[in-house]
Structure formats: structure tokens, C-alpha cells
C-alpha positions in Angstrom: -143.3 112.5 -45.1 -146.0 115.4 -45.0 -145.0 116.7 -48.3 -144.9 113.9 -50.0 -148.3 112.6 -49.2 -149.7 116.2 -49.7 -148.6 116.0 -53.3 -149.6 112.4 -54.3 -153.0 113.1 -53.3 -153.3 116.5 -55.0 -151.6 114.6 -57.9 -154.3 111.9 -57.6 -157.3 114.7 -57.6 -155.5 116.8 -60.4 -156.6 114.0 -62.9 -157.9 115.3 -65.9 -161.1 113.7 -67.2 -160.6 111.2 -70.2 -162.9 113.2 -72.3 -159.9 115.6 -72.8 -157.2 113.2 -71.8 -155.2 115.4 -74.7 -155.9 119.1 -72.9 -152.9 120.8 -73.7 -153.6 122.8 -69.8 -151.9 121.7 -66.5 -152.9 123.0 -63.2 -150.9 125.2 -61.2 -151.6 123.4 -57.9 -150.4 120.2 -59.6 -147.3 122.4 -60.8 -146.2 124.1 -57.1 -147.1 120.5 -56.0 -144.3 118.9 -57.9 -141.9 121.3 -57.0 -142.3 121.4 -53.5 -142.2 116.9 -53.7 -138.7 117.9 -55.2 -137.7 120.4 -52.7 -138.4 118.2 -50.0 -136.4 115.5 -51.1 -133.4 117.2 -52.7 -131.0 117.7 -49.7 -130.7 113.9 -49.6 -131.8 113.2 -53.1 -129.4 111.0 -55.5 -131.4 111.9 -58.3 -131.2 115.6 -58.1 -127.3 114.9 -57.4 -126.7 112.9 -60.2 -128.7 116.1 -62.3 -126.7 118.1 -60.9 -123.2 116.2 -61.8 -124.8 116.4 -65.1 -125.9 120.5 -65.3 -122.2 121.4 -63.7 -120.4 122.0 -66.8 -122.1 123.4 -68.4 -123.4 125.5 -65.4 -120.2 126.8 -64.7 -119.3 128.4 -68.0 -123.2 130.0 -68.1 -122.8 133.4 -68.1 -124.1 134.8 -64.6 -125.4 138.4 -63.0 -124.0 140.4 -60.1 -125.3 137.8 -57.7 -123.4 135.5 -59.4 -126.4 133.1 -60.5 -128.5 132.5 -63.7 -130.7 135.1 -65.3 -134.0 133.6 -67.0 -133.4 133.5 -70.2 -129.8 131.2 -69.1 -132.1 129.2 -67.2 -133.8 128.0 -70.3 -131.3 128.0 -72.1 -129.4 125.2 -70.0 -132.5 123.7 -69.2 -133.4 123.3 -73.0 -130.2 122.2 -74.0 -129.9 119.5 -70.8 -133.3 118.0 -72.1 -132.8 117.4 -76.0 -129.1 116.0 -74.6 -130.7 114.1 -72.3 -134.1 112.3 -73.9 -134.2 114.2 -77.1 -137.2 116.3 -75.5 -137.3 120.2 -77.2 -139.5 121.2 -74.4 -142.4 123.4 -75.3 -141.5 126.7 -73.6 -137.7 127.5 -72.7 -137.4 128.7 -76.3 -136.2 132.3 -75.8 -139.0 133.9 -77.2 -141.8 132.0 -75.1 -144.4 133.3 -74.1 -145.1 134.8 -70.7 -148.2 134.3 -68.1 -151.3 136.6 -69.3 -154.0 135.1 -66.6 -152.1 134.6 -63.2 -156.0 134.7 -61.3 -156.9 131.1 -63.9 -156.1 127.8 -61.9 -154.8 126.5 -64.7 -152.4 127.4 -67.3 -151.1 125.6 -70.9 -148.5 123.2 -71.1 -146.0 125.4 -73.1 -146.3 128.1 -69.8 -145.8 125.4 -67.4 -141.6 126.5 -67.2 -142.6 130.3 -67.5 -144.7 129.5 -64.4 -141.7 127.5 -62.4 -139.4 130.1 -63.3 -141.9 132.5 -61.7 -142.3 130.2 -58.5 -138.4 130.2 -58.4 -137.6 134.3 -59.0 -140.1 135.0 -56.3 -138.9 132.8 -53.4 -135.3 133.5 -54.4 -136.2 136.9 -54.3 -135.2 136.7 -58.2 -131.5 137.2 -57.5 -131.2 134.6 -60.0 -130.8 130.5 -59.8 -127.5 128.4 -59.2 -126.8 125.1 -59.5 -129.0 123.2 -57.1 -131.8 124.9 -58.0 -131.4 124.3 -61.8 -131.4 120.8 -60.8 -134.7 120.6 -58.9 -136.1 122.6 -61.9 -135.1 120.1 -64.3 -136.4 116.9 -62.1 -139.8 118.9 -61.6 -140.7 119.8 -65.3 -139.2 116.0 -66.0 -141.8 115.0 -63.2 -144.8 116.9 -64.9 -144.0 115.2 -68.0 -143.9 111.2 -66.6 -147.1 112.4 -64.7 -148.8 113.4 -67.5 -147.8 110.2 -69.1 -149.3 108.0 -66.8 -153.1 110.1 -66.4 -153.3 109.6 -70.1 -152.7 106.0 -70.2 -155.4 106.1 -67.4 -157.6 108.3 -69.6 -157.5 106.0 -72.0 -158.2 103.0 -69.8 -161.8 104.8 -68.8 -162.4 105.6 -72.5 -162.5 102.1 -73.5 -164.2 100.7 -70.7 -160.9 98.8 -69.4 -160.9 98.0 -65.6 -158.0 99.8 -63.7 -158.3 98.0 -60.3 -155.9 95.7 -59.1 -153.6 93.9 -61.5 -154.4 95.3 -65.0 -154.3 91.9 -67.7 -151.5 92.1 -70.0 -154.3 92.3 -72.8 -156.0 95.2 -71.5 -152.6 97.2 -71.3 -151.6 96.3 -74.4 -155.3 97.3 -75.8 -154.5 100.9 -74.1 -151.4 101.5 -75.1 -152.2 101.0 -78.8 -154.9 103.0 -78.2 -152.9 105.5 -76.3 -150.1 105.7 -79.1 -151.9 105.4 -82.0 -153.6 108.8 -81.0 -150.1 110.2 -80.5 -148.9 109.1 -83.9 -152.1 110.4 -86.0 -152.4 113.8 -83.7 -153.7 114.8 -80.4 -157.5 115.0 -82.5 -157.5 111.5 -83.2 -158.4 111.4 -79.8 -162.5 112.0 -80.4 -161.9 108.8 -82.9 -160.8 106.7 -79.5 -164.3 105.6 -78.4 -164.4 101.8 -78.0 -161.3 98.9 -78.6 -162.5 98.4 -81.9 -162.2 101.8 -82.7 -158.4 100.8 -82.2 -157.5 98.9 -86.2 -158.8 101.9 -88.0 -156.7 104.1 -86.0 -153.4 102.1 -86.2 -153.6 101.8 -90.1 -153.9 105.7 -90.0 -151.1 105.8 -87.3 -149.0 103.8 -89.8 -149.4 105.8 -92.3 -148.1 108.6 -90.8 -145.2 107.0 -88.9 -144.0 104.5 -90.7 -142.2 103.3 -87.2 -145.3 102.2 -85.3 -145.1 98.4 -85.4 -141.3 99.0 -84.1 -142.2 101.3 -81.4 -145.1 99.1 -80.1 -142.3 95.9 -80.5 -139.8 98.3 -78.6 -142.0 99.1 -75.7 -142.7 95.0 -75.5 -139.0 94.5 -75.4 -139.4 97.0 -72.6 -141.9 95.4 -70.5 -140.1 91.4 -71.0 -136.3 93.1 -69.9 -137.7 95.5 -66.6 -140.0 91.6 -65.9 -136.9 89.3 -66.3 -134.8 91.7 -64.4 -137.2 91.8 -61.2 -137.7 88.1 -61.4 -135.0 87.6 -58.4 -137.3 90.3 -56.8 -140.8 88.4 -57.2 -142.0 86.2 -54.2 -141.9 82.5 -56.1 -145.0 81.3 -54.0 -147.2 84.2 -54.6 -148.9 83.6 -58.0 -148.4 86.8 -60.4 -150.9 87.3 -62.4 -151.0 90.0 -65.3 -149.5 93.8 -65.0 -149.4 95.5 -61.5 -149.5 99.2 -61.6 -145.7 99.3 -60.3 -144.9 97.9 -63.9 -147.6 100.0 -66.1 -145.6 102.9 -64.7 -141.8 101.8 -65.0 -142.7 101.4 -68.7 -144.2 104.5 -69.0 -141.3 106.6 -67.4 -139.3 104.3 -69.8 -141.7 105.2 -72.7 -141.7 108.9 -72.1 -137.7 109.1 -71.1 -135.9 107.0 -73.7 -138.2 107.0 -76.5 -135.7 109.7 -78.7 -133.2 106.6 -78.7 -135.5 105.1 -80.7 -136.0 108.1 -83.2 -132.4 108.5 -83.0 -131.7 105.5 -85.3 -133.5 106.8 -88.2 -132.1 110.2 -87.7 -128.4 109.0 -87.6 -129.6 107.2 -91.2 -131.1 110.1 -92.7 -127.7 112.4 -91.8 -125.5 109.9 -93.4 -127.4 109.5 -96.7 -127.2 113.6 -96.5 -123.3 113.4 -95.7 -122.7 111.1 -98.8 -124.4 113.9 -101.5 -122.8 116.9 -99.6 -120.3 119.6 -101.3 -117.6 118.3 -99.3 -116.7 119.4 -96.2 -119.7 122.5 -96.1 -122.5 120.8 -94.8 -124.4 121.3 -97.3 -126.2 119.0 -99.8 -127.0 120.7 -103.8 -131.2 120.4 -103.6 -130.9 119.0 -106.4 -128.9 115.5 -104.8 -131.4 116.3 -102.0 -134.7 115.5 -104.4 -132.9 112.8 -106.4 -132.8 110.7 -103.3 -135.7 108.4 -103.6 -134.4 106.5 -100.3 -135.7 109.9 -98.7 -138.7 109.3 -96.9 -139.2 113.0 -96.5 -138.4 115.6 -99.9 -140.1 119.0 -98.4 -140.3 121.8 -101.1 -138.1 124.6 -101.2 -140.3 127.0 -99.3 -140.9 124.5 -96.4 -137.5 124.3 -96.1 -136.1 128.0 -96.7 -139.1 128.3 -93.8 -137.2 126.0 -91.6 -133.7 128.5 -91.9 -132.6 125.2 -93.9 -131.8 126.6 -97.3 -128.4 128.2 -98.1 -129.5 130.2 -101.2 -125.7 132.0 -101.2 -125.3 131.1 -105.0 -128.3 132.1 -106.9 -130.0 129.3 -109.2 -127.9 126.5 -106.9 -129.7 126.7 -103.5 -128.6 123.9 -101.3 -130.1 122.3 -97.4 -128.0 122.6 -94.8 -128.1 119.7 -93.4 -127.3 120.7 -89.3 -130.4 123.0 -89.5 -132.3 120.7 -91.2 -131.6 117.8 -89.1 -132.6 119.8 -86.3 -135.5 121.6 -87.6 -139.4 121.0 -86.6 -139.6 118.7 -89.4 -137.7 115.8 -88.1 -139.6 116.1 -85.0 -142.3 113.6 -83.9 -145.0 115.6 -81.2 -144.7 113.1 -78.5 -146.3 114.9 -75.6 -148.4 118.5 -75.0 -144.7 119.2 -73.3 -142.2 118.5 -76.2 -141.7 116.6 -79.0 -139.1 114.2 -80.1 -136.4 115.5 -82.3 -133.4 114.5 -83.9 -130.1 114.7 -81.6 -128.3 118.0 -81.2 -124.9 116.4 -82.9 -122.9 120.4 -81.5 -123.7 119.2 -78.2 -121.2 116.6 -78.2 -118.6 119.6 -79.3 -119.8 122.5 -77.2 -120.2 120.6 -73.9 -116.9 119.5 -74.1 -115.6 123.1 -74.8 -117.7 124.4 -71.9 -116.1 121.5 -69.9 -112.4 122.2 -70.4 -112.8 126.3 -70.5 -115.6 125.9 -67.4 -116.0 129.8 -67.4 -118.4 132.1 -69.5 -115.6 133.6 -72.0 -112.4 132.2 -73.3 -108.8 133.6 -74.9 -108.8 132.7 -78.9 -105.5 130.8 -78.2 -106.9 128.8 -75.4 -110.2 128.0 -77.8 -107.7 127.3 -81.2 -106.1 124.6 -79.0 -109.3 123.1 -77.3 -111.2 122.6 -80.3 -108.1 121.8 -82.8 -108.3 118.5 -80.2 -112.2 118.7 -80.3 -113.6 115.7 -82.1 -117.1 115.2 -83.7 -119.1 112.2 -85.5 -117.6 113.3 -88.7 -114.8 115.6 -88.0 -111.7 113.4 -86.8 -109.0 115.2 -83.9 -106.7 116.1 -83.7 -106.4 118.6 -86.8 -105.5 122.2 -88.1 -107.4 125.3 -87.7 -107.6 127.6 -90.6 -106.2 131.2 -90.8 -109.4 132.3 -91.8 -111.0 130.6 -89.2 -108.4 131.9 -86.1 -109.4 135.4 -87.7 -112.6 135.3 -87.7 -112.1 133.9 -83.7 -110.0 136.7 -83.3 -112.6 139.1 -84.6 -114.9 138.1 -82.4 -112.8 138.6 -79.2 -112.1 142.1 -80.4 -115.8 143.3 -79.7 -115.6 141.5 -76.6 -112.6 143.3 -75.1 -110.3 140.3 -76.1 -111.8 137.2 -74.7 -115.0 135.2 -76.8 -118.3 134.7 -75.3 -119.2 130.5 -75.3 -123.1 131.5 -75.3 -122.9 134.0 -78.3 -124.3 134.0 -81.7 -120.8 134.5 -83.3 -118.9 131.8 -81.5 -122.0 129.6 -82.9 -121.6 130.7 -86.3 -118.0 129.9 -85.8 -118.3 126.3 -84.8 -120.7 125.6 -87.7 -117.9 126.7 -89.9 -115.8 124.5 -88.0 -118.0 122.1 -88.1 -120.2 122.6 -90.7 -121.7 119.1 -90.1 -122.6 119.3 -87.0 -123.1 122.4 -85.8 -126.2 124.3 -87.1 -125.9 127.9 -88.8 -127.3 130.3 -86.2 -129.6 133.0 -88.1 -129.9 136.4 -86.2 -133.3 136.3 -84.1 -136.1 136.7 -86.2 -135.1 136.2 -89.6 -137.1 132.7 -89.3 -140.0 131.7 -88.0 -139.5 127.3 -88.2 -142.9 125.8 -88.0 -144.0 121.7 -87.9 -145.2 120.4 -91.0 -148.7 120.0 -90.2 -148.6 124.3 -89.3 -147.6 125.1 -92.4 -149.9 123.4 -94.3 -152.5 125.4 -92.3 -150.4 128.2 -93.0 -150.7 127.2 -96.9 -154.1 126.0 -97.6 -153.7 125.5 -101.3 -151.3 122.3 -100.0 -151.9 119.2 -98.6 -148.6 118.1 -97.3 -145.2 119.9 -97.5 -143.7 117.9 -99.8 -142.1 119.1 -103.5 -144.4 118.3 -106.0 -143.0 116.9 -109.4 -142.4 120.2 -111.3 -140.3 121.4 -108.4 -138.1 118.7 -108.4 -137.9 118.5 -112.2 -137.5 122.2 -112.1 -134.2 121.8 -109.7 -133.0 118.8 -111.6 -129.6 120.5 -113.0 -129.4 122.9 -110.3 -126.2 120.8 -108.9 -122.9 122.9 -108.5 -120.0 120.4 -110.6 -117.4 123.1 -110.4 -115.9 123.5 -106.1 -114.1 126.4 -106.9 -117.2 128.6 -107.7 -118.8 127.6 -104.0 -117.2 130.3 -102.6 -117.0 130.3 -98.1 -119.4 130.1 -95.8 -122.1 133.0 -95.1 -120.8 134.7 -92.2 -123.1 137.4 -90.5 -121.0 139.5 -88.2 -124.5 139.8 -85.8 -123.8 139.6 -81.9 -126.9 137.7 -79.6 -125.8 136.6 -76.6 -127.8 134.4 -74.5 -126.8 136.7 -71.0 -124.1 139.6 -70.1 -121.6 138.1 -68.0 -122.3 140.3 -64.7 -120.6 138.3 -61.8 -117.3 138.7 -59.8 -115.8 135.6 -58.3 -117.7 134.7 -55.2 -117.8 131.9 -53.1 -120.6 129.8 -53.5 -123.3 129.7 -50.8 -123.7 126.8 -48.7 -125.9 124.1 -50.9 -127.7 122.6 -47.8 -128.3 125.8 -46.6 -129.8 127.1 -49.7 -132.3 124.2 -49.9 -133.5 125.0 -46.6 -133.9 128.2 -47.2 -136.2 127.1 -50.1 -138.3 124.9 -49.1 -139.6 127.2 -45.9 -139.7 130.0 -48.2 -142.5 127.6 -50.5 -144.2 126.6 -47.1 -146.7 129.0 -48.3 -147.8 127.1 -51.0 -148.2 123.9 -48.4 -150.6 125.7 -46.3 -153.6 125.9 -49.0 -153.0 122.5 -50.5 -153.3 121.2 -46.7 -156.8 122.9 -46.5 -158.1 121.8 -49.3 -156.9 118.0 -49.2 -158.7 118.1 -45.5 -161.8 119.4 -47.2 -161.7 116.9 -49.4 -160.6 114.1 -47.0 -163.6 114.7 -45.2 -166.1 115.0 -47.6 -168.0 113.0 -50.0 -166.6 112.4 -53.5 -169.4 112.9 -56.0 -169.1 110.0 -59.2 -166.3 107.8 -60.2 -162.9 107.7 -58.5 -160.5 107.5 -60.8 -158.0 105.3 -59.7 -154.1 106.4 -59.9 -151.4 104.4 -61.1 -148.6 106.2 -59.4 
């Protein structure tokens, strides 16, 4: 198919050199590229319809406009919540307060823009009525593309840094020799990169890499396990009279997609420890663990001070001289996550997803009755909440409160229905502050942010100093903090329509991106027919 060769070779010459291998800039061309691969494919994809199977739930109770389709800011909303549900990814830009394009003349753009810049690709050809389902979908496998791709050319960048040959079968010692090269710069931080200048800069790095992830050994044993299941698996595949010898490219980049896409299982295990040792010291039933408990914990690998985590919207400070973490927020905060890739980083599992996908499920509309949404989540299990149980009458009130301002019926994709599933599931379910009251940062930011620190962790004094600060007495704990602030992600604007023909809204797409086709055509011939100047880096896709 045109397309697709079109795009694997601008793919192959949007390569970025291994001297930056960690440049946190991707070109557009190698953007429109990827999307118009996808559009090409997606009337007959399977992928794309499996994504879309996936996206339909929650799609259909999305609040949509007058065209009866999803506004930007729902588009990364879904997209950001279909991502950390999906590989644990927190994509860097489809916050709601990313940033937007400032340079639209550069040809390139950073990584954090690169969904800003699809988004813009998408308004424009759809003549920004808005996006529906199969589009969603194709945005989700493109920026999932951009993300493997980037994968792979920095395996390859490392390969060239260390003088490792890339033609033909790749040994099994050389890969292994790249990879540890590859994640030990990961680990430490995308600087530790300039350290990566031969294979025996490699040791110094891991015992740094160590140091800061104390998972490293099981992570490289985890991507071996990897590579022995996808070889035993293909055996039956394998001609027996053809002698294999080491890693074919094929391979290098099944485990990298492997790598990249199921990595947050990994970091999911020590997640689901670190929420149950929280659980066991909370105030029961609230969430919430006394700071106190929090710094007596020695089994905690992480005890941040007070200030990192008020910074993280973390700290319930309700009762004065008692502050306590919540431990939702916390579990979902910057500071559980591990920066995996210039696109996202891999964070702890959103444990409310489980809940509010299968209220969006059942309800499958934008707003719902409080009756309807009593019954549905009544029935609504969680990891720690058991079904089916009783509501409150506080908590029906402050359900029916909310319907009140909404002319009876409650928004899914507001602020207060999220406050109101943390109360009903304080475990789970983070408290949702009103937009900018916080500002979470990583770890490593707000050291820069504080230079008279070295690391974000309580110092002796302030754990001694918040020693007694443990509440004995229930009673004086008082409810909740409720802030009766509305935010919703959209306004509900549509009318019931029918929806317009899939297949003929993906043709309509990709000729309306044929003028992106045009000047990657030109410039591949160009290219095709001229001399290439130095190395040629060889592509393992």
C-alpha cells in the first residue's frame, strides 16, 4: 500500500541522531505520517476495532456539542483516562491545562505538544465539528504508535553509541549490552545519557540506576522472561532446518512494544503493596492515614515531608495539629510515578477507574437521575469496598444537591460527582481539588524548586516533630471536606442524532489528509533519488 510505504520510509529518515537519542522533540512529518498509516488501515483494521470496543463506554456517556461529537478538552480527557487504564501511561499533554502550539512554522515540535498537534490535525480536517468514536480510536493507536516508535530509535541510538553492529541478526549479547544501556539511562534520568559512551561505561551506570529504582535487576529479569516466552511461543513458527542464530529485528521489536506497553504491570505490584500497608494504618473507612502512622512506617520505601506532600494535593490538614495523606491522591500523585518515556511516565493504577467505567457503562449517557445513580453504585464494587451495600443519607443528599444545580439530573464528568465518589469511596477514588489550588510536581522538580534540599524526603525532626500527632479519639474526625465547586469536563450540547455512517466517515478522512501525502511523496522521491551523505542508520521496524 502507498501509504504505508510512504510512512515507513519517512519513519526510517525521521531518526534522531544518537547523540540526543533522549530529545524530548518529535517531528511533525513523522506525526501526520503516523496518522495518516492509521487512517489508511482503519476501515478494515482489528486493532482500531478492538480500541474502539474499548473507548465505547465510556464514549457514549462523554458529554458531546451540538454536532453531537467530542469537544477537545473531552478528547483528552477520554484519551488520558483510556491510556493510564490501559498501560498505566499519564501521557505528557491531554492534561487539561496543556499547553498549546506557539511555533506552527518549526518542523518539529516537543513531545508533550505531540496530542495538541493531532488534535489540531483532526479539528481542521473535520472541519472541528468535533470527534466521535472512530476517530478517538485512530487517535489513541496513533499517539500509542509514536510512543513504540520512539522506543525502538532509542534502542537504535543506543546501539550506534556503543559501537554495537545493527545489521542482520543482532547477538543476544549485544542486545542485552543495549538494553542495559538503554534502561539504565531511563532509570538514573534522561541526563545520564552523556554518561553512555562506551559498554563499559554500562556498571557505573547500573549501580547508579539501582540506587534509584530499587526494581532494576527485576525489570531487566522481567524483560528476559519476555524475550524466552514470545521465543518459545514462535518455536512452531521457526523453519527447523534453517539455523537461528542470535536476535532478528522482528524480535528486538516485539519486546520493545512489550517493554513500552506492559511495563505499568510491573510497577503495578509494588503500588498494590504500598496501598495496602497505607489501608492497614488508615482512620477507618476515610481514606486517610494520621502522618504520623504514615512516618512510623519503616517498611516505607518512600516518607516525603509534609510540604512535598501538601504540594502533591495529598494532605488533608481539616483538623489542625493532626494533618493526615490521603492516600487515593497520593497513590496517584507524581511521586509514585517512574518517567518512562519523553511521552509519559509510569504511574500507579487509577483504582476509580474500575468504579466510574462501570457507572459510565450501565448509565451510557452524559447525566444520570440520583435514584438511578443510588442504585448503580449501591451494587458498584471496588478493591476494598464490597457490594452490594447501603448509601448514606448524607451521601443521597449531597447526590441530590448536586442534581439541583444541574436542573435535576448529575453530570458523570463533573467535579462534584468526583468529590462524591471519593466520599463513597474514599479509598479509591481521589479527592478532586478545584483547578488550581495545586500545582503536583515530580520529585526531582521540586527539589529544583527547593534548593536548600536534596531529596524530598522528611528529615528526622519532622518526623519526630509529628510523632503524637495521631488522632485516638473517631468521634473528633469529623466528615469529609466537601467543596460545593462545579468543573465540568464539557457542557452537554447534543440532541439525539443518528450516528453518521463509520465507513463513510473514514473515507471522508483520509482524502481530506491527502494533503499531507502529497509533500511527503516529493520529498521521499527527492530523497530516493539522491545520494545519502554518511551513515545509514539502519531501522528495526
Amino acid at each position: 500500500m502507498a501509504f504505508s510505504r510512504v510512512c515507513c520510509l519517512v519513519a526510517v529518515l525521521s531518526l534522531v541522531h544518537a547523540s540526543n537519542f533522549l530529545s524530548p522533540q518529535v517531528t511533525k512529518e513523522l506525526v501526520e505520517a503516523t496518522l495518516l498509516e492509521e487512517l489508511a488501515s482503519a476501515a478494515n483494521s482489528v486493532r482500531i476495532g478492538f480500541i474502539k470496543e474499548e473507548l465505547r463506554p465510556m464514549y457514549a456517556s462523554l458529554p458531546k456539542n451540538e454536532q453531537g461529537q467530542l469537544e477537545p478538552s473531552s478528547v483528552r480527557y477520554a484519551l488520558h483516562r483510556y491510556f493510564v487504564w490501559k498501560h498505566g501511561w499519564y501521557v505528557s499533554g491531554l492534561s487539561q491545562t496543556s499547553g498549546s502550539l506557539t511555533n506552527s512554522s518549526s518542523a518539529t515540535i516537543l513531545v508533550d505538544l505531540a496530542p495538541a498537534y493531532l488534535l489540531g490535525l483532526f479539528e481542521k480536517q473535520m472541519h472541528h465539528k468535533g470527534m466521535q468514536l472512530d476517530e478517538l480510536a485512530i487517535f489513541a493507536a496513533t499517539m500509542s504508535d509514536l510512543v513504540y516508535s520512539e522506543g525502538v530509535k532509542r534502542l537504535q541510538a543506543v546501539y550506534e553509541l556503543l559501537n554495537l553492529p545493527m545489521g542482520g541478526p543482532s547477538s543476544l549479547v549485544n542486545f542485552n549490552l543495549a538494553l542495559r544501556g538503554y534502561l539504565s539511562t531511563v532509570a538514573i534520568g534522561f541526563d545520564a545519557a552523556e554518561s553512555l559512551t562506551s559498554v563499559s561505561s554500562i556498571p557505573a551506570l547500573e549501580m547508579e540506576a539501582r540506587e534509584v529504582y530499587d526494581e532494576y535487576d527485576a525489570l531487566l529479569m522481567w524483560v528476559e522472561d519476555i524475550r524466552l516466552t514470545r521465543s518459545f511461543l514462535g518455536t512452531s513458527q521457526i523453519n527447523p532446518f534453517q539455523e537461528q542464530v542470535g536476535i532478528s529485528s522482528e524480535e528486538i521489536n516485539e519486546i520493545m512494544h512489550d517493554l513500552y506497553h506492559k511495563f505499568g504491570s510491573l510497577n503495578n505490584i509494588e503500588c498494590a503493596e504500598t496501598k495496602e500497608r497505607l489501608v492497614s494504618d488508615e482512620y477507618h473507612g476515610t481514606g486517610r492515614v494520621s502522618v504520623a502512622k504514615f512516618y512510623a512506617d519503616t517498611q516505607m520505601r518512600l516518607r516525603e515531608s509534609v510540604g512535598y506532600i501538601r504540594n502533591l494535593g495529598s494532605l488533608d490538614e481539616s483538623i489542625p495539629g493532626s494533618p493526615s495523606v490521603i492516600i487515593p491522591n497520593y497513590m496517584s500523585s507524581p511521586s509514585r510515578c517512574f518517567p518512562f518515556s519523553t511521552y509519559f511516565s509510569t504511574c500507579c493504577p487509577d483504582d476509580c477507574e474500575s468504579v466510574l467505567g462501570h457507572i459510565e457503562k450501565v448509565v451510557a449517557e452524559p447525566r444520570a437521575d440520583p435514584i438511578s445513580l443510588i442504585e448503580i453504585v449501591s451494587n458498584t464494587p471496588s478493591h476494598t469496598q464490597p457490594a452490594p451495600r447501603n448509601i448514606s443519607d448524607g451521601l443521597a443528599r449531597r447526590l441530590d444537591e448536586i442534581a439541583a444545580r444541574h436542573h435535576g439530573r448529575v453530570p458523570l464528568h463533573g467535579r462534584l460527582f468526583m468529590q462524591w465518589l471519593h466520599h463513597a469511596y474514599p479509598r479509591e477514588c481521589p479527592f478532586p481539588h478545584v483547578s488550581g489550588t495545586i500545582n503536583p510536581v515530580t520529585q526531582d522538580e521540586w527539589i529544583l524548586m527547593n534548593s536548600h534540599i536534596d531529596d524530598v524526603l522528611a528529615s528526622d525532626a519532622e518526623r519526630e516533630r509529628h510523632a503524637n500527632s495521631h488522632v485516638d479519639d473517631l468521634s473528633t474526625l469529623g466528615e469529609l471536606p466537601w467543596t460545593d465547586v462545579e468543573e465540568l469536563v464539557a457542557e452537554n450540547k447534543s440532541v439525539a442524532k443518528a450516528e453518521d455512517s463509520s465507513c463513510l466517515r473514514l473515507i471522508f478522512m483520509v482524502v481530506a489528509v491527502l494533503s499531507f501525502l502529497l509533500p511527503l511523496v516529493r520529498g521521499s522521491a527527492a530523497l530516493l533519488s539522491g545520494k545519502l551523505d554518511g551513515k545509514v542508520l539502519t531501522h528495526l521496524v
